[in-house]
N, C-alpha and C positions, 0 to 999 in steps of 0.2 A: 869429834865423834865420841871420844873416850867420853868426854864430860855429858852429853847429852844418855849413853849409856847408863852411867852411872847413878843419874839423874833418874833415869828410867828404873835400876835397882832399889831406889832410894823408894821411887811412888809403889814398889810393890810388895815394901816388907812395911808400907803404913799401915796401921792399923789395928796388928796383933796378929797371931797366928792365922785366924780363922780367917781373914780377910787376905790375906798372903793369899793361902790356900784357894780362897773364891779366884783371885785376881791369876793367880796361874792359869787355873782351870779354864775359865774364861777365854787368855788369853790362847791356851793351846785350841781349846775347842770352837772359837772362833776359824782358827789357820782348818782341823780338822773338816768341821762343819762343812765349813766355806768348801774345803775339795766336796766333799758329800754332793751338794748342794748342787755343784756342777755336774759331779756324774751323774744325779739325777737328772739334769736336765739333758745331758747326753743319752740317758735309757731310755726317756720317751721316743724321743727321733729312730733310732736306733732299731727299738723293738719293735716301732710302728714299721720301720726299713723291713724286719723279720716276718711280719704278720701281717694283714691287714687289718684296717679299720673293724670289722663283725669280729675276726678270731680275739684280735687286741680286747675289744668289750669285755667279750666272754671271757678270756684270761683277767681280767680287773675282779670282776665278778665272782670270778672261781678263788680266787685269792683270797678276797675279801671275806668270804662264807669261810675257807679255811683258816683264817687267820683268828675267828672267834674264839676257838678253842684255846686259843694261849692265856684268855684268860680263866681256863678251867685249872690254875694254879690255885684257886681261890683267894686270889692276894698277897700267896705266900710270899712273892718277891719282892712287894711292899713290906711286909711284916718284917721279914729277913732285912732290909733296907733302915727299918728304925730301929727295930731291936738289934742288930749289929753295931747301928753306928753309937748307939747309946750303951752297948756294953764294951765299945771300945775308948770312948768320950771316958767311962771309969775305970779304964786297963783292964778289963775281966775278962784275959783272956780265953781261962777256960768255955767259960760260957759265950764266950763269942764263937771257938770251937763247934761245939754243940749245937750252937743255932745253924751254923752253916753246917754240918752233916747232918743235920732232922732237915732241914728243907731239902737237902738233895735225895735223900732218902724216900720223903714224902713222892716230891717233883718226879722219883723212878718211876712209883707204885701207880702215880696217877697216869703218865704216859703210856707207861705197859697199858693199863684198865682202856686206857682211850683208844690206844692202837685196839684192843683185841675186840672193841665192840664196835669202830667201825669197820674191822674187815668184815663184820659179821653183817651188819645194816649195809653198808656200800654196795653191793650186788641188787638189792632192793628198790637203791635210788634210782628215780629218773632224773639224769642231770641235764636231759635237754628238757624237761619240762621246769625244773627249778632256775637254771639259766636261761629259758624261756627261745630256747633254740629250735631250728627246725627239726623236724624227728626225721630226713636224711643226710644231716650234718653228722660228715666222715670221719673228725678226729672220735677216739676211744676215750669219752669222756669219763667214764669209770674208773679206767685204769689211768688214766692222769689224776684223778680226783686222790686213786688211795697213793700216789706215787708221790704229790703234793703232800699229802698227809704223813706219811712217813718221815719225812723230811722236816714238816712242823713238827712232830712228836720229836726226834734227836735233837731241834733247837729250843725245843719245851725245856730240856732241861740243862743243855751246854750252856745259855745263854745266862746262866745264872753268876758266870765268874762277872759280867758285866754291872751285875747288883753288886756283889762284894767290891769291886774298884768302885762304885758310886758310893757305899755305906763307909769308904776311908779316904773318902773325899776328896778321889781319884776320879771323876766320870770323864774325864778326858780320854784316858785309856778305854774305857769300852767303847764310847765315841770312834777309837782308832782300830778297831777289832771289826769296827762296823764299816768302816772305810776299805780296808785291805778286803774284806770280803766284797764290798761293792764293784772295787778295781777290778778285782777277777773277774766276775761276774760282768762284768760290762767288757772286758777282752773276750771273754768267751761267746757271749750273745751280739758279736758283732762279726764272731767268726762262723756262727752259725749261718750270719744274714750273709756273710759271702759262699761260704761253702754248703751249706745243708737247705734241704726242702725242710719248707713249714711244716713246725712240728708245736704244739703246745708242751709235748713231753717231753722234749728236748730244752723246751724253754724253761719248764719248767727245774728242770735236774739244773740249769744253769744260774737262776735265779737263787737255788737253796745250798746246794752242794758246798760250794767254795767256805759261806761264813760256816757252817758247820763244823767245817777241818779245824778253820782258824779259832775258832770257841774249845776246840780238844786241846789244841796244843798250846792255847793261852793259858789256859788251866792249868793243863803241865806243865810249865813253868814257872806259873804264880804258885801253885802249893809246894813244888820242890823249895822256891827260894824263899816260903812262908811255911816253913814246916811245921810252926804252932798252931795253925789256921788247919790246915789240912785236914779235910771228911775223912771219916775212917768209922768202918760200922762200930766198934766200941763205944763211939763217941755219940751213936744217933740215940735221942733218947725224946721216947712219943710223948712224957709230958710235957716238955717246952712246947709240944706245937700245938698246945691250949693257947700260949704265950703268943707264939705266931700269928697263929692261926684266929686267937681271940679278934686282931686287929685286920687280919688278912682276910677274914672274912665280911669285914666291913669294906677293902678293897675290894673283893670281888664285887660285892652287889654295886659298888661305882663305878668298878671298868666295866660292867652288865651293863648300866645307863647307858657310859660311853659307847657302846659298841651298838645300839639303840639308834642316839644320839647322830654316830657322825659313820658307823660302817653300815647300817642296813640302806643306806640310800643308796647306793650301787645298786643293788638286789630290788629295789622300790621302781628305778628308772629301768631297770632289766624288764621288768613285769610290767608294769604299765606302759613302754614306747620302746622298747626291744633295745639288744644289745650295742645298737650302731650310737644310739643314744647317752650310753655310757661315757662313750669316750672323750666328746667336745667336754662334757661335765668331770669327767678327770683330770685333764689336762689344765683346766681353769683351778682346781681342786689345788691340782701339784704346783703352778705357778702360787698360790698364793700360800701355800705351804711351805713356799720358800720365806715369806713374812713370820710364817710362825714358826719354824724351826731357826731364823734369826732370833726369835726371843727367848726360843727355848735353850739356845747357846749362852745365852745370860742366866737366866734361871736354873738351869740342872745345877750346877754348886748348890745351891740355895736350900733346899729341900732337908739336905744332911746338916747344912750349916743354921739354919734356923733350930733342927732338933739339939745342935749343941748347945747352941743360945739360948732355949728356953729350957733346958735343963739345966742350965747355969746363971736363971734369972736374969740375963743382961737382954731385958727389954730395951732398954735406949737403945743396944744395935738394932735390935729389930725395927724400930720405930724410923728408925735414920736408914734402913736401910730397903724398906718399905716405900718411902719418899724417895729412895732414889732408882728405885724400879717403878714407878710411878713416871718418873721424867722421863726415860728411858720409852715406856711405852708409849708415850707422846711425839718421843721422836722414830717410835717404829708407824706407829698409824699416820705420821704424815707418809713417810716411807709406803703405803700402802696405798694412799689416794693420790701421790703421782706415779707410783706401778700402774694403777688401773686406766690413767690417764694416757698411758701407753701402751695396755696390753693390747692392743690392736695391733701393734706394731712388732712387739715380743713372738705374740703366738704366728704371725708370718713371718717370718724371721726363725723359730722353734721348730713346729712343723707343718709349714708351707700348706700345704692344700685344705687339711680339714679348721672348719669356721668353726669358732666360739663365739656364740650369742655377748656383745654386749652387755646384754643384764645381767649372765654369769659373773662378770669381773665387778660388776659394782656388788653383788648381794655379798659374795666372796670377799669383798672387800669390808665389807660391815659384820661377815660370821666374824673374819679372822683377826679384826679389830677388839671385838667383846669377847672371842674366846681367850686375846694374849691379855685381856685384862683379869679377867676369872684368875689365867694361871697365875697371876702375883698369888691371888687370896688361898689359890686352892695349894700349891705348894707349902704356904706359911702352915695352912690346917692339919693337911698332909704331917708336914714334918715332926710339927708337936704331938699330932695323934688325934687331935678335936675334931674327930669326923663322922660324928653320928647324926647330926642333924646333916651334912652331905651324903652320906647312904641313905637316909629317911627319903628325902628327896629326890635319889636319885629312883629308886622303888617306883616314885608318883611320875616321874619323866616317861620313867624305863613304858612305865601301862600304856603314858594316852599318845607317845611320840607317833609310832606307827600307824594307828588313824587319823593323827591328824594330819600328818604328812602324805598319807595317801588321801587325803580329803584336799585339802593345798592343791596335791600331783594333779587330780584328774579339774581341781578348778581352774588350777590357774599353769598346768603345763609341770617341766622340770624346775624350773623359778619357783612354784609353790609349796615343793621340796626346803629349798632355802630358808624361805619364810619363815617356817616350820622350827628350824634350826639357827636360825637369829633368833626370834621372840625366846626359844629357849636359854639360849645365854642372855638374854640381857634379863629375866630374870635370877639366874644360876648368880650373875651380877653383881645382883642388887643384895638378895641374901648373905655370899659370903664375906662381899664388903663391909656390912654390918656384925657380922659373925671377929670380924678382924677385930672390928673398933670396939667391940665387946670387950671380948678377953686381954686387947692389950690396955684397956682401963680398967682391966679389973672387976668389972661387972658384969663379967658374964655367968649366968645363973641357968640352974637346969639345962635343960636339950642343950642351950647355946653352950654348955661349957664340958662337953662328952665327948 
């Protein structure tokens, strides 16, 4: 046992630091993941236990519209995410300082602004006609919607100690910040379904409440025992966040796409075949979500660790380490096409009574194929910062996604939604496979090399 241990110590200082640091990460965020991944699968059952099929839609949907807003950071937690880890890659820690009390400074001003003009438009909205509900459906959709939102506003900008543990090459730990919240939150939403009448607003307080506290008090501990690090208004200074913000604004316009891309289709199926509709398409959605947060347990190291790599010119890691994220997603996509080969048998087994169309699990199966391929390339671009030809493009997604996909919807059903959302990745694809093999030759010129 000693030996086979030690063996094991042996394969995880190979490599060099940087590869150390991947292979921990990895290996914690794997064990982490992995719980995630279960409680997820235990929230659906669960919550469906809590609500039914119509309210369940509609809570998906209310979510999802709410959840937009987080990326009205405009990027900053990307920016904050390289500009951190590169001014820690050259020990500067002053300026690592300062980036992290300008983003949280920033991340106040913007959440206050957001809170105070939606309590002001909220009263205005119709949320049974935007969730496409009947106008005498009893819950208080209003006051769930700003009660939700409050909640996104306080994890707008808690959530930010989880970028600083990913820019030191920690994302294990915010991984496990997101775990203890999850835990909660799945003992309390299941004390509901014994004890309390349906309530969205109840679900909701249970859903957000928990990781909230846990993002205050990790913070208080991480800046007490990092007290070089530590925000402090002296320290916030609004010219870095040209610096930031130069790059974060390129993030935004790309989680705009993404939010396009892969969260309006809730909202798409809401309005075109009502909220019952939603749900078989989520539940298909989160099963195979489980494929892509398997990859992305491999990946999140990567992002920080490619930006050290190519500020420190060691291409050959990247190139060798690119190939082996590469094999890796060969052995997730078979992983994928004998899931689907059994998700018949999963989702009765998961949760018993309601049917997931067949064609769900195969189209599902080919998004989450070509989207775990993208994230090799789109991490590597991510990390170095070569991301303006992926915001250019994302601008051109963001415009025709929504007609096309409601063109798709009404031709060919919820499946034509899909459609819609494969043909886009596989060309998102094809682009930044070629964007790779540019810059790691060397030859990347104009657009390609921004």
């Amino acid at each position: 046992m000693n030996f086979l241990f030690n063996r094991f110590k042996d394969y995880l200082r190979r490599g060099g630091k940087r590869s150390f640091l991947i292979k921990v990460n990895i290996l914690y965020t794997f064990i982490i993941k992995g719980l995630n991944i279960a409680i997820g699968f235990l929230l659906v059952p669960i919550t469906l236990g809590y609500l039914n099929e119509y309210d369940y839609g509609i809570w998906i949907t209310l979510s999802s519209i709410i959840s937009w807003f987080a990326f009205f950071d405009i990027g900053l937690g990307h920016g904050l995410r390289n500009k951190l880890a590169e001014a820690l890659a050259h020990k500067d820690i002053p300026t690592a300082r300062i980036y992290i009390s300008t983003t949280y400074a920033i991340l106040i001003l913007i959440g206050v602004a957001m809170l105070v003009i939606f309590r002001v438009v909220n009263p205005f909205l119709n949320w049974n006609l935007i969730l496409n509900v009947e106008a005498d459906y009893a819950q208080p959709l209003e006051l769930i919607a700003w009660v939700v939102f409050v909640f996104f506003a306080a994890r707008f900008v808690t959530q930010l100690i989880g970028t600083i543990y990913t820019a030191m090459q920690l994302p294990y730990r915010s991984d496990l910040l997101n775990l203890i919240g999850r835990v909660v939150s799945l003992g309390g939403i299941y004390a509901l379904s014994r004890y309390a009448n349906t309530s969205l607003l109840y679900l909701a307080v249970m859903f957000s409440f928990p990781l909230i506290v846990i993002f205050i008090i990790a913070s208080l501990f991480f800046f007490i025992k990092h007290k070089h690090l530590a925000p402090g208004i002296r320290y916030v200074d609004f010219k870095h966040a040209g610096q930031l913000g130069g790059m974060g604004v390129k993030f935004f316009i790309i989680q705009i796409s993404a939010i396009v891309l892969f969260q309006t289709s809730t909202i798409i199926i809401a309005q075109l075949f009502g909220p019952q509709e939603v749900t078989p398409y989520n539940i298909a959605y989160r099963l195979y979500n489980m494929a892509a947060m398997f990859f992305s347990i491999l990946m999140t190291p990567f992002w920080t660790a490619f930006t050290d790599a190519y500020h420190k010119n060691d291409h050959s890691w990247i190139q060798h380490t690119i190939r082996k994220l590469q094999r890796l997603w060969i052995l997730n996509a078979a992983f994928i096409l004998v899931l689907t080969l059994v998700a018949g048998r999963v989702y009765a087994v998961w949760v018993g009574k309601i049917e997931v169309p067949p064609i769900y699990s195969w189209l599902f199966a080919l998004h989450t194929i070509s989207l775990t391929w993208i994230t090799i390339y789109a991490y590597f671009l991510n990390g170095i910062g070569k991301i303006k030809m992926q915001y250019l493009i994302s601008i051109g997604t963001a415009l025709v996604n929504i007609p096309v996909s409601v063109f798709l919807g009404k031709l060919f059903g919820v499946k034509g939604i899909l459609f819609a959302a494969i043909g886009f990745n596989l060309f998102n694809a094809t682009w930044s496979t070629y964007q790779y093999r540019l810059i790691i030759q060397n030859k990347a010129q104009g657009i390609w090399n921004k």
